[in-house]
C-alpha positions in Angstrom: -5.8 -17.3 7.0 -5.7 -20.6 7.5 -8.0 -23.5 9.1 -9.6 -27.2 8.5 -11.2 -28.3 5.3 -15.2 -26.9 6.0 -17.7 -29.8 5.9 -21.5 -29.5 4.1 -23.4 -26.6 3.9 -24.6 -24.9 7.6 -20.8 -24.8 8.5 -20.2 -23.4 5.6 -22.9 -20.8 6.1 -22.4 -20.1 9.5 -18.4 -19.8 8.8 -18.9 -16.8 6.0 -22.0 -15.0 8.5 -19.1 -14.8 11.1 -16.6 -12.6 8.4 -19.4 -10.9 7.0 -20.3 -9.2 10.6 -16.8 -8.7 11.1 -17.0 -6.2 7.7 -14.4 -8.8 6.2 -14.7 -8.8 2.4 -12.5 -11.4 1.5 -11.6 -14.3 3.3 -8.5 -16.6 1.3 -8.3 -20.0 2.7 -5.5 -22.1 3.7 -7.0 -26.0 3.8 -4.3 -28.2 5.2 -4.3 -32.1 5.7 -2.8 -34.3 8.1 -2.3 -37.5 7.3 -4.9 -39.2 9.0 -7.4 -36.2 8.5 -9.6 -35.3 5.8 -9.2 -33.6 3.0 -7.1 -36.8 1.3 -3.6 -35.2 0.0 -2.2 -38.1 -0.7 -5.1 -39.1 -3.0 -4.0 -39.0 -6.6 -7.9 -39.7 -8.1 -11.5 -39.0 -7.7 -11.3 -38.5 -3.8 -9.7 -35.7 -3.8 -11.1 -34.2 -6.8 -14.6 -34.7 -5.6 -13.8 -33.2 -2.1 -12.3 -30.2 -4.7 -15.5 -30.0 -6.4 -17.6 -29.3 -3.5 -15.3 -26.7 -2.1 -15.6 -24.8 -5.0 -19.3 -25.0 -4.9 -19.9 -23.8 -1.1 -17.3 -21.3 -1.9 -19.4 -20.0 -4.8 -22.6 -20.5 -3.2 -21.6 -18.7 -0.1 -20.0 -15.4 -1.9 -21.9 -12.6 -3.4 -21.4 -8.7 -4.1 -19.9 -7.9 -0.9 -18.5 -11.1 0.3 -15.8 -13.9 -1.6 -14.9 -16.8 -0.3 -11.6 -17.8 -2.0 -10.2 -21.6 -2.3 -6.4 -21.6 -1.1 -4.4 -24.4 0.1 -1.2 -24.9 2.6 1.1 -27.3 1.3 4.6 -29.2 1.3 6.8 -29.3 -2.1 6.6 -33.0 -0.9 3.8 -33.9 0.7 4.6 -37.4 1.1 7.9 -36.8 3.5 7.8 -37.8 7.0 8.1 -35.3 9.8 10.4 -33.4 10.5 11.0 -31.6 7.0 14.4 -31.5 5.6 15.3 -27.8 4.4 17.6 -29.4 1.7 14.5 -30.7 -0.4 10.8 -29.6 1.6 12.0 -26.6 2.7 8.6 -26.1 4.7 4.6 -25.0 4.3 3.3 -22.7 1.4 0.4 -21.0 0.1 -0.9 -21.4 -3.2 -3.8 -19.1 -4.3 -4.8 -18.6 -8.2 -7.0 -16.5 -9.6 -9.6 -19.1 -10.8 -11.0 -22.7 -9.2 -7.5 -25.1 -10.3 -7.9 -28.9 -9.5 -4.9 -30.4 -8.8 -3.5 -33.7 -6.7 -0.7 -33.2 -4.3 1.0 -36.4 -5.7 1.0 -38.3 -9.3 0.6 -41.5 -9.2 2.4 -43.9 -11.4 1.8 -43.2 -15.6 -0.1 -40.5 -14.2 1.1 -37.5 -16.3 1.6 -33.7 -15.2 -1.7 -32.6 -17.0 -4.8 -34.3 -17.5 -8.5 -33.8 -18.7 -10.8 -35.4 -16.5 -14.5 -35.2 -16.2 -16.7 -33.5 -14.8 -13.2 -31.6 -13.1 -11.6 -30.2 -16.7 -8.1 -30.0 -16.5 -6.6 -31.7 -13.3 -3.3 -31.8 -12.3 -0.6 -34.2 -10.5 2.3 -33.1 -9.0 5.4 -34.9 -8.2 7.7 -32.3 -5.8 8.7 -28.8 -6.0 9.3 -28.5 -9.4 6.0 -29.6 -10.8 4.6 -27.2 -8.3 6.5 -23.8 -9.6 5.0 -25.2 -13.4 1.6 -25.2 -12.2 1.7 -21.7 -10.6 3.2 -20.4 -13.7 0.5 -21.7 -16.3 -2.7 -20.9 -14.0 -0.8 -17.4 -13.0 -1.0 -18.3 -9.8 1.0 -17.0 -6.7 3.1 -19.0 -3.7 4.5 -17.6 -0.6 6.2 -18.9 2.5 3.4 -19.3 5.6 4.8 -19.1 9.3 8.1 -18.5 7.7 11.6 -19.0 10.1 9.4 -21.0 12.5 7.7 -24.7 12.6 7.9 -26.6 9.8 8.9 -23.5 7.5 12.1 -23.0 10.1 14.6 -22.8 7.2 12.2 -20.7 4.7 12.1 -18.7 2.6 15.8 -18.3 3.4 16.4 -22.0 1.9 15.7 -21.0 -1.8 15.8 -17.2 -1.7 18.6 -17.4 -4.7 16.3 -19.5 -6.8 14.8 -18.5 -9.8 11.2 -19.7 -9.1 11.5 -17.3 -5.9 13.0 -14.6 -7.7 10.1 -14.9 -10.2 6.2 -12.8 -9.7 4.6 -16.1 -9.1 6.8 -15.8 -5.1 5.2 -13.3 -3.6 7.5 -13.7 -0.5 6.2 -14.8 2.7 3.2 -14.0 5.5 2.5 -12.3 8.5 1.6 -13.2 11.7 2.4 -12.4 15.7 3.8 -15.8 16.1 5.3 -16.7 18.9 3.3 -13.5 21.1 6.0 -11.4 22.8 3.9 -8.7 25.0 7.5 -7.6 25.8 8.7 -6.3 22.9 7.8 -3.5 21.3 5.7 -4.5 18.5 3.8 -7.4 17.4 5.7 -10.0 15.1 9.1 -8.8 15.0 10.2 -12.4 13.3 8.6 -11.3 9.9 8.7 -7.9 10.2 12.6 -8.8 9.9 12.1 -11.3 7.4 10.1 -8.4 5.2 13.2 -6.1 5.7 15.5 -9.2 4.8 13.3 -10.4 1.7 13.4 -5.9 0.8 17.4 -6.1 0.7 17.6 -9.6 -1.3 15.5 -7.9 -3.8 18.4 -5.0 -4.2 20.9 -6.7 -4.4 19.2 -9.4 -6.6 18.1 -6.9 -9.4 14.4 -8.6 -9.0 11.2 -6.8 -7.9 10.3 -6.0 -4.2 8.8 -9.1 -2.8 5.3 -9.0 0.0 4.0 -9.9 3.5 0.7 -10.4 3.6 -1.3 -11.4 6.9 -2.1 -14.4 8.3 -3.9 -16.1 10.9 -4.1 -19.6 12.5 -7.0 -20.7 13.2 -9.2 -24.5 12.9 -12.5 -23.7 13.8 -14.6 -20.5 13.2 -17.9 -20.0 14.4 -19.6 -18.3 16.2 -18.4 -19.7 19.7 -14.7 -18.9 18.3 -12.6 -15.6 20.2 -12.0 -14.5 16.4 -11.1 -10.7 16.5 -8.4 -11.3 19.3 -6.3 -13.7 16.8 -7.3 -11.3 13.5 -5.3 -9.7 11.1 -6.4 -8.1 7.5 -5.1 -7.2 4.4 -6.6 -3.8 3.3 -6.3 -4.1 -0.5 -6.9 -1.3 -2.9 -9.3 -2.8 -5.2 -12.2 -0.6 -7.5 -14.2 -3.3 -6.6 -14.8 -6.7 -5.5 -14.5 -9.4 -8.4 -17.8 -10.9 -10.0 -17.6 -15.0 -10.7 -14.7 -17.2 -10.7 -12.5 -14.7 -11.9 -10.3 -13.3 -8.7 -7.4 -12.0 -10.7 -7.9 -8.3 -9.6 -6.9 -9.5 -6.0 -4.1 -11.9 -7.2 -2.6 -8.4 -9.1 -2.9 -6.0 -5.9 -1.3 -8.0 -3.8 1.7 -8.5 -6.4 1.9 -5.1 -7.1 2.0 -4.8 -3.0 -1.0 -2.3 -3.2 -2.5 -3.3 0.8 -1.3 -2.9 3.8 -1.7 -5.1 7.1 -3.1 -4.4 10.5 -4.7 -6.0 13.7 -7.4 -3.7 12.9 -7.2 -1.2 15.9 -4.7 1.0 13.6 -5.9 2.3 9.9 -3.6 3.7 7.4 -5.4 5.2 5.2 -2.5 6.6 2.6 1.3 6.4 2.3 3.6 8.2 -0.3 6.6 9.3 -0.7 7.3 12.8 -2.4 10.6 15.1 -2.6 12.1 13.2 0.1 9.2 13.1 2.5 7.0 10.5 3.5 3.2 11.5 4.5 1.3 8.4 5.9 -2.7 9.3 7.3 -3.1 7.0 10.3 -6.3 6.7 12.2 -6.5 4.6 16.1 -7.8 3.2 18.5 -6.1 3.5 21.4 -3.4 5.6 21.5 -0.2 5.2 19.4 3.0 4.4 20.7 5.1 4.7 17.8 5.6 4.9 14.0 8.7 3.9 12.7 9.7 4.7 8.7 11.8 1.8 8.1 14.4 1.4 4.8 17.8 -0.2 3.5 19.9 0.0 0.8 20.4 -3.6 0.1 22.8 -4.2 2.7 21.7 -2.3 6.0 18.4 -1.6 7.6 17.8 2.0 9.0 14.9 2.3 11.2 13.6 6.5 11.6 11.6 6.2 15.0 9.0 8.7 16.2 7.7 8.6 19.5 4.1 9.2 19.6 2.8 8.2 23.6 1.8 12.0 23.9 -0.9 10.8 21.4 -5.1 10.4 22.9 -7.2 7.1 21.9 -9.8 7.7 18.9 -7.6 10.0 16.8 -6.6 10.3 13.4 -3.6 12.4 11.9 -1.7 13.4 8.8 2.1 12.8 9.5 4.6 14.3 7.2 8.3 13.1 8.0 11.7 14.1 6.5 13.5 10.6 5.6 16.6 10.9 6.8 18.2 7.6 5.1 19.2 9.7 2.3 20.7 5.6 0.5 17.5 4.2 0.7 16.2 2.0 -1.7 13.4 0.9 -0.2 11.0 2.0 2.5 7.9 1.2 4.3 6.2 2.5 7.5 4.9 0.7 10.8 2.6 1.6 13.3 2.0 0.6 16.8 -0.3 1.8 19.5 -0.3 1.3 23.4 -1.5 -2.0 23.2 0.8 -3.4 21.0 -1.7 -3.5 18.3 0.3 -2.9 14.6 -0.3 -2.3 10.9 2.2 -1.8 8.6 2.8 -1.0 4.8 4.6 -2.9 2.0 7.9 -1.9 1.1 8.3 0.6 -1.7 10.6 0.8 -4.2 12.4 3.8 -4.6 14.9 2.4 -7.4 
């Protein structure tokens, strides 16, 4: 999710009670800076490392057995460049996530060096552009994906560097989810990614690399409890034995590389989906009544979409579905859901190489 750099300790508190009634587990944040806001990203010293510092802190202080609060950030390979972004070198916003607290600057300053030991911080380090970037998600295991991609500043993304190797790598997950722009018309929520996850699914074919993933996202600046939250929510449903203890989140990093979650408004469950002797069995539980579930799957060059219409279906039900998959040159497949409402989850793609 995304939103504002959090300030002291009562927003702090009152931002994690809002998630913990909500049942939310884990809450991954995207800080971003303007230029003329907090959260300093152009700083290349103690400013920013401080402000680091005590994120880490609240984060820590405000997590416990059933609840983590998980530093993130939303970036620019250049944070420097004016707006708008050229495609050719800043090829737009990403989210960086690692599996332990990593101090870092978004620029070096001059003699400043990639890697540094500073106290009280530990290691800290300054990054000059995209490539200094990749090198630090590498050594700290971290992962990157494309936020908002094919829209605002990430217009031209992931498209722009889907043939690197950095994006071909495990440290690009791929790119996020959200219903952005809303389209009540259509027939499902956040078509624009949903196509992009079908894209990223064939690139990986034809690429030779590992499928790449879509988690959700939302946009939003303030959270409290004034805020219209669950109308703007999304969540990632990981499969996890348990929630991580400390400063150690590496469990979460690993499920959502291996693309063990799947993604829903909340109003549509999915609690299993598998794919045996040519059939795909997918237990779905709703809210209001379905509309449609769709098996979607490609062979590196075409998409084939297996529709199933479903408006027959009453509110507050839950069902078993076993389908035939008739796309008999798949390579990949995944399954969406969609009720009356237009509220959706949807699976990660599986391999089937």
């Amino acid at each position: 999710m995304a939103g504002k750099r959090i300030h002291g300790n009562a927003p702090t508190q009152e931002f994690a009670a809002v998630f913990k009634r909500m049942g939310i587990n884990i809450v991954h944040l995207a800080e971003f800076h303007r230029q003329n806001e907090d959260g300093h990203f152009r700083n290349t010293d103690s400013i920013r490392l401080d402000e680091m510092k005590k994120m880490f802190e609240l984060y820590h202080q405000y997590s416990d057995d059933n609840f983590l609060l998980l530093p993130g950030e939303e970036g620019r390979w250049y944070m420097a460049n004016p707006w708008p972004p050229d495609p050719k070198i800043d090829p737009g916003h990403w989210m960086s996530f690692f599996p332990r607290p990593v101090y870092f600057t978004w620029l070096r300053a001059i003699g400043q060096p990639f890697a540094e030991r500073i106290e009280p911080y530990g290691m800290v380090y300054h990054l000059d552009g995209r490539e200094d970037a990749i090198r630090l998600l590498n050594e700290q295991q971290g992962l990157g994906w494309t936020s908002h991609p094919r829209i605002k500043a990430s217009f031209a993304t992931p498209d722009a560097f889907k043939d690197t190797d950095f994006y071909k790598s495990r440290m690009w997950l791929g790119a996020a989810w959200k219903s952005m722009p809303v389209d009540l018309s259509q027939d499902r929520l956040g078509r624009r990614p949903l196509d992009l996850l079908d894209d990223m699914s064939n690139w990986a074919i034809v690429g030779g690399y590992p499928l790449k993933a879509m988690p959700g996202e939302i946009d939003l600046f303030e959270i409290d409890r004034t805020n219209e939250l669950y109308a703007n929510m999304n969540t990632n449903y990981l499969q996890l034995d348990r929630l991580p203890r400390g400063d150690d989140w590496t469990p979460v990093l690993d499920a959502l590389r291996e693309r063990k979650f799947f993604t829903t408004t909340g109003e549509i469950l999915i609690h299993s989906f598998a794919i045996h002797n040519g059939k795909a069995t997918a237990d779905l539980q709703w809210t209001f009544p379905l509309s449609f579930v769709e098996l979607i799957s490609g062979d590196g060059t075409s998409v084939h979409r297996q529709h199933i219409d479903l408006y027959s279906s009453a509110e507050f039900g839950r069902q078993t579905f076993s389908l035939p998959i008739d796309d008999r040159s798949a390579k990949w497949i995944r399954l969406e859901a969609c009720d009356v409402a237009r509220d959706a989850a949807f699976t990660q793609s599986i391999d089937l190489r």
